[in-house]
C-alpha positions as CSV (number, residue, x, y, z in Angstrom):
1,X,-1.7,5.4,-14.8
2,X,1.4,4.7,-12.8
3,X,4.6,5.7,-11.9
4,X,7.3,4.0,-10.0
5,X,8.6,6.5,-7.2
6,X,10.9,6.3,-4.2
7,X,9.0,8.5,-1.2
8,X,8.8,9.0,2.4
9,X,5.4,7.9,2.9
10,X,4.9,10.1,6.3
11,X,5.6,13.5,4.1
12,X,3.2,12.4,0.8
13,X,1.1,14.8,-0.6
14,X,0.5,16.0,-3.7
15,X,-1.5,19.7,-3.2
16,X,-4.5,20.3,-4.9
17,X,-5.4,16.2,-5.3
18,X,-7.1,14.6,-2.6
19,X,-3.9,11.8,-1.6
20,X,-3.9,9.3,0.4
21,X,-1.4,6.6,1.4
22,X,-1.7,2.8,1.8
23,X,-0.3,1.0,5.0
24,X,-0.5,-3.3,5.0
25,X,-1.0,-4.1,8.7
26,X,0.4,-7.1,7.7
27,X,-2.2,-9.7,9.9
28,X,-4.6,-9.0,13.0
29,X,-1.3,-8.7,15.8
30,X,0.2,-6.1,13.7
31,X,-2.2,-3.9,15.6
32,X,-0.7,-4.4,18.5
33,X,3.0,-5.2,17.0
34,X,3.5,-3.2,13.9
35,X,6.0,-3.7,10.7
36,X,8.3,-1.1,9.8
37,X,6.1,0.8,7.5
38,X,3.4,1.1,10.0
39,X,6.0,2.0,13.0
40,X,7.0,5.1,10.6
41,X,3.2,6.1,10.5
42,X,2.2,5.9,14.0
43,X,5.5,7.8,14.3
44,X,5.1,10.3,12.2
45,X,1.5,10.7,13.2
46,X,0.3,13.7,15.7
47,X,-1.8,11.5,17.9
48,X,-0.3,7.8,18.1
49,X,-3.2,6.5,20.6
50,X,-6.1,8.1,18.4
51,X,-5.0,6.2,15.3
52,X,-3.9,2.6,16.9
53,X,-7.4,3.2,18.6
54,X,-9.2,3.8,15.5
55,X,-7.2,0.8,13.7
56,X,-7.9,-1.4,16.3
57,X,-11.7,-0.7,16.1
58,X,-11.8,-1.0,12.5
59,X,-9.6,-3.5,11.4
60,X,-9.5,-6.4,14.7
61,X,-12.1,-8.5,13.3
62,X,-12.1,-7.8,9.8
63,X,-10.4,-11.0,7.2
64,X,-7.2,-11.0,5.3
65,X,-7.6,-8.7,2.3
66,X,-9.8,-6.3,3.8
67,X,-9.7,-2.9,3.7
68,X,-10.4,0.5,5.7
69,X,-9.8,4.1,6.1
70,X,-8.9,6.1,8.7
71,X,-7.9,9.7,8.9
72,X,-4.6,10.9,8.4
73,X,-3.6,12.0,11.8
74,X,-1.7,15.0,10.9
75,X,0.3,13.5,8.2
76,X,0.4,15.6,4.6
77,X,-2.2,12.4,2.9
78,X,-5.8,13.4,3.3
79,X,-6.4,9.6,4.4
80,X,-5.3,6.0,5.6
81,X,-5.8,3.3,3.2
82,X,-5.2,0.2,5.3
83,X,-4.9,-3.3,4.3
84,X,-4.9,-6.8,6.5
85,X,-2.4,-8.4,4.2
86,X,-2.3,-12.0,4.4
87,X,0.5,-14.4,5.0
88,X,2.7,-15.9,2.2
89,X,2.9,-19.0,4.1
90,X,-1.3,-19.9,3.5
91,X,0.2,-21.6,0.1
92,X,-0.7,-18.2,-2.1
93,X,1.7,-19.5,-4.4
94,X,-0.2,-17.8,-7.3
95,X,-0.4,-14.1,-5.4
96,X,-4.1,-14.8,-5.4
97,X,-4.8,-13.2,-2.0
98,X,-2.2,-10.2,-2.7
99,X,-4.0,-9.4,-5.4
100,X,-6.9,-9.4,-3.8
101,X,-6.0,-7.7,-0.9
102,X,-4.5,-4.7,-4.0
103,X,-8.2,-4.8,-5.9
104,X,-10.3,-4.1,-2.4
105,X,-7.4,-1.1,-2.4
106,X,-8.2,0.2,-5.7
107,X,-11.8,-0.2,-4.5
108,X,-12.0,1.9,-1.8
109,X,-9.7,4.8,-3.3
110,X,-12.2,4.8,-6.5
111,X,-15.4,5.0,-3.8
112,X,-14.0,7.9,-1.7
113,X,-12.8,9.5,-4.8
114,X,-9.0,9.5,-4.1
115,X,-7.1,11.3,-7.0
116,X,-3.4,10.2,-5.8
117,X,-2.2,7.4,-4.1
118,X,1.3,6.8,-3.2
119,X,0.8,2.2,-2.3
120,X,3.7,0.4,-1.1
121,X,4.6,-3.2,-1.8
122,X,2.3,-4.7,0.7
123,X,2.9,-8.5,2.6
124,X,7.3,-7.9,2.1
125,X,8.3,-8.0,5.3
126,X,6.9,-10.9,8.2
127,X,4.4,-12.0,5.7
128,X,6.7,-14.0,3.4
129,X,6.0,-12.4,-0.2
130,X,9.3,-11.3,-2.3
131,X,9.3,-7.9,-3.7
132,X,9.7,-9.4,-6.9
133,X,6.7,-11.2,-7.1
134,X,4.6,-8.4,-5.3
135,X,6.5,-5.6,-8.1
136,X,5.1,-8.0,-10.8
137,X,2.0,-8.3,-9.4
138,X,1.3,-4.7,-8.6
139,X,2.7,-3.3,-12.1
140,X,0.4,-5.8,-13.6
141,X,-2.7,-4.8,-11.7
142,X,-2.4,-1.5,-12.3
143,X,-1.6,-1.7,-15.7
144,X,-4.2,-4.2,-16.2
145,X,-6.9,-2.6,-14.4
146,X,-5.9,1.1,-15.4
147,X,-9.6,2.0,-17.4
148,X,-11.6,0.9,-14.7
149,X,-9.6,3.9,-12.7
150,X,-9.0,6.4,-14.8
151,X,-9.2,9.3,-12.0
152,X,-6.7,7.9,-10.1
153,X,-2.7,8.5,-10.4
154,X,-0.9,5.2,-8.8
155,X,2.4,6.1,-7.4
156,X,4.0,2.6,-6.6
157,X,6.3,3.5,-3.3
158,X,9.6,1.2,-3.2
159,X,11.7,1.4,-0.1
160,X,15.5,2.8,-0.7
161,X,16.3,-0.9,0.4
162,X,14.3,-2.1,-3.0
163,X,15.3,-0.3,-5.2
164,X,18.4,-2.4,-7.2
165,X,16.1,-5.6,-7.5
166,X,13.2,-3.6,-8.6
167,X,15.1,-1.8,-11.2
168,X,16.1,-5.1,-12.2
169,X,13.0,-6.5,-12.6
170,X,11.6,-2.9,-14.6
171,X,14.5,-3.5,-17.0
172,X,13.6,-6.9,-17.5
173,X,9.7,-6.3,-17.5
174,X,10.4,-3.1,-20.1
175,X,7.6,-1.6,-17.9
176,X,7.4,1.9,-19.0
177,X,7.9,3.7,-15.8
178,X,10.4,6.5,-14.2
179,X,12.4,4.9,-11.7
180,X,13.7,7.5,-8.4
């Protein structure tokens, strides 16, 4: 099950459901120079060092597509999901490794029991992948792969800046969806 939501992904949480929110570090330098959605975490975060320390113990070595938690660092979410997303430009001309990278998401949130999970379009910015493509992608997925996670509510997060195309692309798609 999913919805189609417009949030500020530093205040998410839904009480009484365990939550958690996805961040796409984009590739291994994002660590140490983070995209815009990550920037507004570590921002919003109540100890900046502790979670780019934790992040950059976990998730330096790891491959594009993998996946890791952290804690939430004061932020509303009971958790991190984060993602090494990889780069448009590695001729994923068939979303292949996006939707890859979205599966070891779903994953994770299904083995630590997640409930709600508020997932942005991941690999937009730096990493060369249209919203369009990764809105098709992601609607897909989830609708596709909604029985396997039945105990998890997807809330797909589209940035204020996103939100004519996407609509555009819902019309299109007749996705059934609420649109914010």
């Amino acid at each position: 099950m999913y919805q189609i939501v417009s949030e500020n992904i530093t205040k998410f949480k839904v009480h009484g459901k365990k939550t958690a929110i996805v961040n796409s570090l984009g590739y291994h330098d994002s660590v140490t120079y983070p995209g815009q959605l990550f920037r507004s975490i570590i921002n919003a975060c109540d100890d900046k060092n502790a979670l780019m320390d934790e992040v950059k113990s976990k998730g330096q070595s790891l491959d594009y597509c993998s996946v890791f938690e952290t804690r939430s660092y004061g932020l509303p979410a009971d958790g991190i999901i984060h993602s090494i997303t990889p780069l448009r430009y590695y001729d994923d001309n068939n979303l292949f490794l996006i939707e890859k990278t979205y599966r070891n998401i779903f994953a994770l949130l299904k083995k630590e029991r997640y409930e709600v999970v508020l997932i942005p379009f991941i690999g937009t910015g730096a990493n060369g992948y249209s919203n369009i493509e990764v809105f098709t992608k992601l609607t897909s997925l989830c609708s596709k792969l909604s029985g396997n996670y039945p105990n998890i509510h997807f809330l797909i997060d589209i940035y204020y800046e996103e939100c004519e195309s996407v609509k555009n692309i819902a019309y299109w798609c007749k996705c059934r969806m609420k649109i914010c």
